[in-house]
C-alpha positions as CSV (number, residue, x, y, z in Angstrom):
1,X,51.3,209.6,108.4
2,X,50.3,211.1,105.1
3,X,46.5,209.5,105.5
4,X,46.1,210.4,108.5
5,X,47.3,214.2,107.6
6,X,44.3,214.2,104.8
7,X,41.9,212.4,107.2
8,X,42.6,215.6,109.5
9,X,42.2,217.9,107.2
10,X,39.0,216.8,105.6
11,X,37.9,217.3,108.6
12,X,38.5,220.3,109.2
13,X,36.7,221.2,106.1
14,X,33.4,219.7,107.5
15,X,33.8,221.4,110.3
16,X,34.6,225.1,108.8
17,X,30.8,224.9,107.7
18,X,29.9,226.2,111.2
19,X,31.3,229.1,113.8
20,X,32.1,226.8,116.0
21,X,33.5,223.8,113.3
22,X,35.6,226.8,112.1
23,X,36.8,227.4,115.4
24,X,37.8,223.8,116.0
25,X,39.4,223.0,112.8
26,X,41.5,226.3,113.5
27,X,42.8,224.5,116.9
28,X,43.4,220.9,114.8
29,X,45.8,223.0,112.3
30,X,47.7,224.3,114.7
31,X,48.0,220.7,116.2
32,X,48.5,219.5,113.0
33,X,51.5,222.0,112.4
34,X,53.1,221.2,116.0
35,X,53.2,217.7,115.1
36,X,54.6,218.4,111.9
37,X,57.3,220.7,113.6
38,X,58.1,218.1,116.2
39,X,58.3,215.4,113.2
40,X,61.2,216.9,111.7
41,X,62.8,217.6,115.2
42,X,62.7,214.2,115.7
43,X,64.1,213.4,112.8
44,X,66.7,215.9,112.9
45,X,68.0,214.5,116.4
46,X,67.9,211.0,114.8
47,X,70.1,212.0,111.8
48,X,72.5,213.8,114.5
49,X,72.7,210.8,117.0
50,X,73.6,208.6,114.5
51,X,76.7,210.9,113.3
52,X,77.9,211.1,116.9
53,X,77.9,207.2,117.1
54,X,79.5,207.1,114.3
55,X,81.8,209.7,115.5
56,X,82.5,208.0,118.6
57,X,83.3,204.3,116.8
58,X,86.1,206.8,114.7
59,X,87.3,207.5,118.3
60,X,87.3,204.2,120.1
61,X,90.3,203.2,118.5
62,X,92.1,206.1,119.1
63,X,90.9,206.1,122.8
64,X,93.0,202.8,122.9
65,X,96.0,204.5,121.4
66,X,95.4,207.6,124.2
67,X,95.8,205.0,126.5
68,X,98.8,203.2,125.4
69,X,100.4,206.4,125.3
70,X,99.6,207.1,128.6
71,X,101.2,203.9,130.1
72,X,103.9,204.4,127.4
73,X,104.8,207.8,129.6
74,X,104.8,206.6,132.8
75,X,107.5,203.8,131.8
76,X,109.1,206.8,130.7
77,X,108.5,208.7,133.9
78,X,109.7,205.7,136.1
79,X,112.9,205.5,133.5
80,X,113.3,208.9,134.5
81,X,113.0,208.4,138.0
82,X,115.4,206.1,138.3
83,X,118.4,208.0,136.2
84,X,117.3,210.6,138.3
85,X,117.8,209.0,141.6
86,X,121.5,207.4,140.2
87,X,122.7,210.9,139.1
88,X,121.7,212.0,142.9
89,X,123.4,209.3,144.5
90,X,126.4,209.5,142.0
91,X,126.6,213.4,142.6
92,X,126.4,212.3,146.8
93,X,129.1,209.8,146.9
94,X,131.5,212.7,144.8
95,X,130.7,215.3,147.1
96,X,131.7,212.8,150.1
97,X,134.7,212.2,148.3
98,X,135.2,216.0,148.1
99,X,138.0,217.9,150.5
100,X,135.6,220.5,151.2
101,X,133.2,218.5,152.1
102,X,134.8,217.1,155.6
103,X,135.8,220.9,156.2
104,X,131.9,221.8,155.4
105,X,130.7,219.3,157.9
106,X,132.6,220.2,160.4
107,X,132.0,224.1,160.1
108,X,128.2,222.7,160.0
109,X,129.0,220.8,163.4
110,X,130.2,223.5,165.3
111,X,128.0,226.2,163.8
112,X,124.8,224.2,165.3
113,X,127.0,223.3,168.4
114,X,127.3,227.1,169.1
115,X,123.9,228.3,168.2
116,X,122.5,225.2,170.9
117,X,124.7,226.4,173.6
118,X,123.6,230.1,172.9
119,X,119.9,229.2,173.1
120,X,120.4,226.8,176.5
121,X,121.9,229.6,177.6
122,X,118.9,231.8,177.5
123,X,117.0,229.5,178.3
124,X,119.0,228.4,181.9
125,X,118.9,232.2,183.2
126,X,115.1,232.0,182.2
127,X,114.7,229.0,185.4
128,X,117.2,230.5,187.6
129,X,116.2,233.0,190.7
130,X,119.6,234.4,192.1
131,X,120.8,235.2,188.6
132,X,124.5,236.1,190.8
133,X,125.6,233.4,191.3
134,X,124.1,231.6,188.0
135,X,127.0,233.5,186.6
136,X,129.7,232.7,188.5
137,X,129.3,228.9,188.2
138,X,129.1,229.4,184.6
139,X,131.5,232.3,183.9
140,X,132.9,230.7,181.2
141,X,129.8,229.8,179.2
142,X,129.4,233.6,179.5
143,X,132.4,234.7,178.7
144,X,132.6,232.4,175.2
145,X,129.3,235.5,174.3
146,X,132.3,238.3,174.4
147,X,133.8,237.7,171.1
148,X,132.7,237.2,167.8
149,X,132.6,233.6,166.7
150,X,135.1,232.7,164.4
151,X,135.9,228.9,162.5
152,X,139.0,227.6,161.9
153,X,140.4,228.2,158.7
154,X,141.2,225.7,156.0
155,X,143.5,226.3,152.8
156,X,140.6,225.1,150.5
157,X,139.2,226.9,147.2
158,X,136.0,228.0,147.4
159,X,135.5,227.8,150.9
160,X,135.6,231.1,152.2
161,X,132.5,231.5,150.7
162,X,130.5,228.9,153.2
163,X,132.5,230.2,156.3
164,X,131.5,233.6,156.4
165,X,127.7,232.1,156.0
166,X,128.3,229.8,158.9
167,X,129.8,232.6,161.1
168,X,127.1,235.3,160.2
169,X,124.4,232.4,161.3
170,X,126.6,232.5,164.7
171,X,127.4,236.0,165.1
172,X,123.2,236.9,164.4
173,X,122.4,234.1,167.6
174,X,125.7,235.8,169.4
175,X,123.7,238.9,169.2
176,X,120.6,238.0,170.1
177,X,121.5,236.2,173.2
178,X,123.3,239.5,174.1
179,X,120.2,241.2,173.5
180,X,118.3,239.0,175.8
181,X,120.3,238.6,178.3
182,X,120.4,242.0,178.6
183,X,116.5,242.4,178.9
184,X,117.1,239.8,182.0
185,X,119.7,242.3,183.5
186,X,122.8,240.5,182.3
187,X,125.6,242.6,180.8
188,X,128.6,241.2,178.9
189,X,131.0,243.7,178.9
190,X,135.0,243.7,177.3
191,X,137.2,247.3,177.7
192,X,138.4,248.2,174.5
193,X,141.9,248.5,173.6
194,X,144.1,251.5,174.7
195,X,141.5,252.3,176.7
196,X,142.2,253.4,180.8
197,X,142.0,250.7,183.1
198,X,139.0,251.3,186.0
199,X,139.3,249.1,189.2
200,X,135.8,249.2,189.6
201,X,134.8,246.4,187.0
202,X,138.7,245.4,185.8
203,X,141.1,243.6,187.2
204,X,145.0,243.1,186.2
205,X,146.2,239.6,185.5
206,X,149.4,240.7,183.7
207,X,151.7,243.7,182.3
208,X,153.1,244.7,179.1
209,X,156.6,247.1,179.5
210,X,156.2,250.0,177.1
211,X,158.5,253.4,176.3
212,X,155.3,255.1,175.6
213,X,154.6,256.8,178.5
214,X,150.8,257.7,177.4
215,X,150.3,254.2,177.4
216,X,150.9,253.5,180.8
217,X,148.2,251.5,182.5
218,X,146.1,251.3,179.3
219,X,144.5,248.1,178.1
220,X,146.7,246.2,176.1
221,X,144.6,243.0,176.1
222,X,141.6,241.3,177.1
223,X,141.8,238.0,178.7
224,X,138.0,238.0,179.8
225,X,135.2,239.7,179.6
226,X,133.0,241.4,182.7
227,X,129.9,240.1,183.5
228,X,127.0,242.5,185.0
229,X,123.8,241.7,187.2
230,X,121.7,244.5,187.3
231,X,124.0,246.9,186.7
232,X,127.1,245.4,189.7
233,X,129.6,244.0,188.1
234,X,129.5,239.7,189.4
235,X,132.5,239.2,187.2
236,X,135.4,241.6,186.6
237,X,137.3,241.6,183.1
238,X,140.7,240.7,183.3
239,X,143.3,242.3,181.5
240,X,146.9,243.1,180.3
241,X,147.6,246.8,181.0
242,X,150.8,248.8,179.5
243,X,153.8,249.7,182.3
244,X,156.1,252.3,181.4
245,X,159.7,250.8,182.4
């Protein structure tokens, strides 16, 4: 390299003895430089490539540790997933073995049982054409939409709590089917209490004797509600009415 750097320049000297050698020997030093330049870049990426080889044989061992480590983990995760899956089916078999747990499942049972006859409800008077007489045949698949749904109670801590849930879920579809049914010109309608009895959509199935005079032939109970189609009552409410003696 170094001979042929002085061969290079030597001539360059010959040919500054002209314009034009001048010119030329201008263009081989610049040449001459960029080769230099690139020379040491060269070197430069040699010296670097060699320390990330040797960099990366410092690593290759710990690669193998990375990996261990990895497969070390899942073990772990596995371990994991099985004292996880034993603690579920532990916690299962003690919630079976629970006393609120048959009460829960049975609340759960008639909870969905109510909210499915609620929607086949809707969903009859939807496919029907003399909506009348739909309701008489099932007047008492009607009637079960007059009062709020209620579960049975149970003498068990704690489970007040999941009752009222259950029967807000049935009292929300209760009212909606109301609703509905109403938009399709169905009324479900009970008197209220103390209120006067009207003939025109009530009916009397029994008496109550009172000394209260103002209470005479007031509602005293509901046995049933009314049931409207379009406004005409198909169904009367029947009820118990107060009678002075």
């Amino acid at each position: 390299m170094e001979q042929q750097e002085q061969q290079l320049i030597a001539q360059i000297q010959r040919l500054a003895a002209s314009d034009v050698g001048f010119a030329a020997g201008m263009l081989v030093a610049q040449l001459l430089q960029a080769m230099s330049k690139l020379g040491d870049e060269v070197a430069a990426l040699r010296e670097e490539l060699a320390q990330w080889r040797s960099f990366l044989t410092a690593l290759m061992p710990l690669a193998e540790q990375g990996q261990r480590w990895e497969e070390t983990m899942q073990k772990i995760q596995q371990a994991l997933m099985v004292v996880q899956q034993t603690l579920a089916q532990n916690l299962l078999i003690s919630w079976q073995q629970s006393p609120i747990a048959e009460t829960l499942t049975k609340w759960a049972s008639f909870t969905l049982g109510y909210k499915q006859m609620v929607q086949q409800i809707i969903a009859d008077v939807k496919g029907v054409t003399d909506k009348a007489q739909f309701v008489r045949a099932n007047s008492v698949r009607f009637e079960s939409l007059a009062q709020p749904f209620t579960l049975p109670e149970a003498d068990i801590d704690d489970a007040e709590v999941f009752k009222s849930i259950f029967e807000s879920e049935c009292e929300k579809a209760r009212n909606e089917a109301l609703k509905q049914l109403a938009g399709m010109g169905i009324v479900v309608k009970s008197p209220e209490i103390g209120s006067h009895f009207d003939p025109k959509w009530q009916e009397i199935v029994a008496g109550e004797f009172t000394s209260e005079s103002s209470k005479n032939d007031t509602i005293a109970k509901v046995q049933a509600p009314a049931i409207l189609v379009d406004g005409k009552p198909v169904i009367n409410a029947r009820v118990v009415v107060w009678k002075v003696r």
